[in-house]
C-alpha distance (Angstrom), angle and dihedral (degrees) to the residues before:
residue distance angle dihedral
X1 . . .
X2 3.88 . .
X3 4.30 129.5 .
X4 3.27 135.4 179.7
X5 3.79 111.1 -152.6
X6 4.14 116.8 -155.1
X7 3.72 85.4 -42.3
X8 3.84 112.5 -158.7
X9 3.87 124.9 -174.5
X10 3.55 121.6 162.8
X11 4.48 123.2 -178.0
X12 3.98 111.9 -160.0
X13 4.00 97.4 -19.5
X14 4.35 88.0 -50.0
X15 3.86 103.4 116.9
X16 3.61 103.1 -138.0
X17 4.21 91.0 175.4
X18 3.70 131.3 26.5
X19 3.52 125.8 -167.6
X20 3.69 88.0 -49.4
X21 3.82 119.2 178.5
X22 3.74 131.4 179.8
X23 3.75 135.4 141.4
X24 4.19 130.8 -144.0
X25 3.24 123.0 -145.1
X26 4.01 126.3 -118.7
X27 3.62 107.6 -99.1
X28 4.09 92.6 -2.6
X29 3.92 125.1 126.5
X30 4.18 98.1 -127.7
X31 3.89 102.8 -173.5
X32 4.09 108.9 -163.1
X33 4.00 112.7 -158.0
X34 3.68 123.6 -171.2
X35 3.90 134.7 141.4
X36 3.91 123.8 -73.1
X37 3.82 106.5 -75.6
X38 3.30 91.7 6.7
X39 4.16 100.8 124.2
X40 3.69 110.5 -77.3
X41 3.46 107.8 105.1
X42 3.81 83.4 49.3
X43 3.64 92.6 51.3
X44 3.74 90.1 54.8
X45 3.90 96.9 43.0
X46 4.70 85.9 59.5
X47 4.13 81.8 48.0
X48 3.52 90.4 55.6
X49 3.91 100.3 32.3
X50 3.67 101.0 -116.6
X51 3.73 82.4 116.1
X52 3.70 138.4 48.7
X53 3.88 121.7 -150.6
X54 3.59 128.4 -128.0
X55 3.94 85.4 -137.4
X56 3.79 139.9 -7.1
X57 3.49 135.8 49.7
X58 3.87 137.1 -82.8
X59 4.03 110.6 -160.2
X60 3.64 130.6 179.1
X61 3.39 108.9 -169.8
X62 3.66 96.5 -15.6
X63 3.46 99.9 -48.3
X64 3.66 127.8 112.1
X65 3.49 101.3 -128.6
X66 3.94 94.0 -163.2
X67 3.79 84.5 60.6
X68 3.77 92.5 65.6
X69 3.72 128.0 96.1
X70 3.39 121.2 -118.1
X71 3.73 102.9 -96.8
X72 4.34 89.2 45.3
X73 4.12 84.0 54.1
X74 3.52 94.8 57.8
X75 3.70 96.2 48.8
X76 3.94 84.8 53.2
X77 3.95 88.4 54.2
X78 3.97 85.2 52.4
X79 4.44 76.7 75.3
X80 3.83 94.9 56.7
X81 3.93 137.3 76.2
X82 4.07 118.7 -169.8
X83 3.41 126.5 -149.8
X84 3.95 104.5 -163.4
X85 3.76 120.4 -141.0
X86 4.47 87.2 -122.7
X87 4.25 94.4 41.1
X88 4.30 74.9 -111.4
X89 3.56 84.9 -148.0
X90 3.98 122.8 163.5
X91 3.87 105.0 -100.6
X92 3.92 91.3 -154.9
X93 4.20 86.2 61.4
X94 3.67 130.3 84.9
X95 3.69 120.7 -125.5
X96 3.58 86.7 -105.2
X97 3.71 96.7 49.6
X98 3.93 101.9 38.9
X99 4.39 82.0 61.3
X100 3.43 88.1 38.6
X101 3.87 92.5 56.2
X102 3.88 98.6 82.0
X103 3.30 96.9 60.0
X104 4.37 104.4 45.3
X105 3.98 82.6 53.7
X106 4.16 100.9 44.2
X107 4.13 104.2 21.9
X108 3.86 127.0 51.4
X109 4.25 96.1 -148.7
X110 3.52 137.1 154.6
X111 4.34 105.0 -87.6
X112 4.03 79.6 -127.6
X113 3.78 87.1 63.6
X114 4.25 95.6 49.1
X115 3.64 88.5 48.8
X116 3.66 86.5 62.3
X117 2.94 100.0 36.7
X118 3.81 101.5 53.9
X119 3.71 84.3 40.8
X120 3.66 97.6 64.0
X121 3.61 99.4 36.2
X122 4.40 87.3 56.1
X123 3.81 84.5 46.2
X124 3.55 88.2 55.0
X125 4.17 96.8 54.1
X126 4.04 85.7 41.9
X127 3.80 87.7 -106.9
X128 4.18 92.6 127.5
X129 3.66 111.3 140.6
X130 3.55 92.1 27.1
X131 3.53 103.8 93.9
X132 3.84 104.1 110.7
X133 3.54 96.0 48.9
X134 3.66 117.1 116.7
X135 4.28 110.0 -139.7
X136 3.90 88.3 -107.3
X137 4.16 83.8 67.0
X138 3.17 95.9 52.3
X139 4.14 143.8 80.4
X140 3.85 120.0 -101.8
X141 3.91 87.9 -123.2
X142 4.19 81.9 48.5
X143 3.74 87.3 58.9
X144 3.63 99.5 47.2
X145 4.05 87.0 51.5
X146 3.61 83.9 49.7
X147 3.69 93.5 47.8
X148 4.19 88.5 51.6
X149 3.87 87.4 46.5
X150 3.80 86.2 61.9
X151 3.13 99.7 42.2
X152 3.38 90.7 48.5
X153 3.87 106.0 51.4
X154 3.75 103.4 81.8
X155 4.17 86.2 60.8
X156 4.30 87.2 -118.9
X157 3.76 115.9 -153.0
X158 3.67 79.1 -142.3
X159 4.20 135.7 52.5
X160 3.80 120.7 -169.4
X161 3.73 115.1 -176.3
X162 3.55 123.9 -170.6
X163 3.85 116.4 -150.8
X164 3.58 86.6 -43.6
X165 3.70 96.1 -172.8
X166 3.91 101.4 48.3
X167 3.79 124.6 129.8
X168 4.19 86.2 19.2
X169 3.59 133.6 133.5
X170 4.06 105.5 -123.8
X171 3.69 95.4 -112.0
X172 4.08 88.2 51.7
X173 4.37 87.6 46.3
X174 4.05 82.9 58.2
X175 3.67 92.2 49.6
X176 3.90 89.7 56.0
X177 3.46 103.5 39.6
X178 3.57 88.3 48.6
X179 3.93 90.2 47.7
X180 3.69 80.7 51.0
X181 4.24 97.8 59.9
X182 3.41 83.9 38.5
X183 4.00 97.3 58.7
X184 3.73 90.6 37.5
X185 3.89 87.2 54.7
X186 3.72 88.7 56.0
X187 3.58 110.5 35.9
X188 4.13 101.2 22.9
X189 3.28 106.4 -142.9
X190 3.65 139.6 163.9
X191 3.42 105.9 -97.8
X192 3.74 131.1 -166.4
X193 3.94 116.1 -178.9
X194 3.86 113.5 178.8
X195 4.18 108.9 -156.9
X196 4.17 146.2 150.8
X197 4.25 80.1 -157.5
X198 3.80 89.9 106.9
X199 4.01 92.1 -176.2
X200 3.07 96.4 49.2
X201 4.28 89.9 52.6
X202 3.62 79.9 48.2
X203 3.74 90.5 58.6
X204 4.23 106.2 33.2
X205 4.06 95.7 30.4
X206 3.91 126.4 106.8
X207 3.41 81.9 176.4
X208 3.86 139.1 9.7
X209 3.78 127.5 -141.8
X210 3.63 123.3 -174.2
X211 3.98 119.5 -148.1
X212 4.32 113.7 -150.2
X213 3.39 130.0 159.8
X214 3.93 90.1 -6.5
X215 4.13 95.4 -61.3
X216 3.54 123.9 82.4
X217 3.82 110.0 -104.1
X218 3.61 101.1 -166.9
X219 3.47 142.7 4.0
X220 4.00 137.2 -176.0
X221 3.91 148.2 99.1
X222 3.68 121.0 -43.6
X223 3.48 97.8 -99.7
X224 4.11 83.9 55.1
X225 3.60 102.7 56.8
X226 4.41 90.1 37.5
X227 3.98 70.3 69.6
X228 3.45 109.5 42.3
X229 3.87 115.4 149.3
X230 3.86 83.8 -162.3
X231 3.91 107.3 116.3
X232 3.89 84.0 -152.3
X233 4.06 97.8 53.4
X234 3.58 85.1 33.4
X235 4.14 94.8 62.4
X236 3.69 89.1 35.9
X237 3.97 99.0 48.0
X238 4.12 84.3 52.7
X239 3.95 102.5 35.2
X240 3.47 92.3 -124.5
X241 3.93 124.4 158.9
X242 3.82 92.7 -149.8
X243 3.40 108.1 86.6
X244 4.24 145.7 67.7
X245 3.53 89.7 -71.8
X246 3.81 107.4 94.4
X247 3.74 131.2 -134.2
């Protein structure tokens, strides 16, 4: 559903990507690991549009989105959902209006019809009874669910998550990633979560790429990469400072 084609992005002479080329799967959950800093934020921000490369190609279903004008790239944004790595929700919104927000600026429907819309989609992240809260009332691992439940409530072909289990407590990163299979079980879409939580790739991934050096150095299933001959995906798999990767 998505490629990246020999991908190149360089910020003041620093090559951030280079020539980097991976695919995602239609209705797959394609976790992409990589050190802090180390690209895949950018990578997400070209999928998206946010940023142009120097080189290479970004499709979505065949077509090069950074051929598009702008008007044809925002009806190809209508497809995805975000999930920011801080919730980035707006602090002078309830809970119920912050999900609700998606669909007063893109649909014209019946106020009867948000309200259950946004109520079913909060029921589904176990967020019921939580609608009036404003995001300063509320848990960080609250606000990511909230985040997802935004995301989430225009049914996107296409879910981007961004370190979706930063800042949290290890019992609150199993709640979301399982909140993640569980939404991906329901509403299949293509899902692209970009992480250094290697568990938690472990636990959400159909597949697992890793992100070096601005390339991606190895791809596969779980099982695959909990195997990896590759001294770099070896070192980073076990968070070991012996290795090629440097501190």
């Amino acid at each position: 559903m998505i490629a990246l084609e020999r991908l190149s992005k360089s910020f003041n002479g620093i090559k951030v990507l280079d020539n980097l080329d991976i695919k995602f799967e239609e209705k797959e959950i394609t976790v992409v690991i990589g050190r802090s800093g180390g690209g895949k934020s950018v990578m997400l921000k070209h999928i998206i549009g946010l940023i142009k490369p120097d080189s290479g190609k970004v499709l979505i279903n065949d077509l090069d989105i950074n051929s598009l004008k702008k008007k044809e790239l925002n009806e190809i944004r209508k497809k995805f959902g975000m999930v920011f790595q801080d919730g980035a929700l707006l602090d002078s919104l309830s809970v119920f209006e912050n999900v609700a927000f998606p669909l007063r600026q893109h649909l014209k429907i019946h106020e009867n019809d948000i309200k259950d819309k946004v109520n079913s989609i909060l029921k589904d992240v176990g967020l019921e009874g939580q609608e009036q809260k404003m995001p300063s009332e509320i848990s960080g691992g609250m606000r990511k669910r909230v985040g997802v439940a935004r995301a989430l409530i225009l049914n996107p072909e296409i879910m981007l998550f961004d370190e979706p289990t930063s800042g949290l407590d290890p019992i609150m990163s199993d709640v979301i990633n399982n909140l993640i299979i569980r939404m991906h079980d329901k509403f299949k879409f293509t899902g692209i979560i970009i992480s250094h939580d290697i568990e938690a790739a472990y636990k959400t991934g159909d597949k697992i790429a890793m992100l070096y050096e601005g390339k991606i150095i190895e791809e596969g299933a779980s099982g695959d990469f909990r195997n990896s001959k590759n001294p770099v995906v070896k070192q980073f798999v076990s968070g070991s400072m012996e290795g090629p990767i440097s501190i």
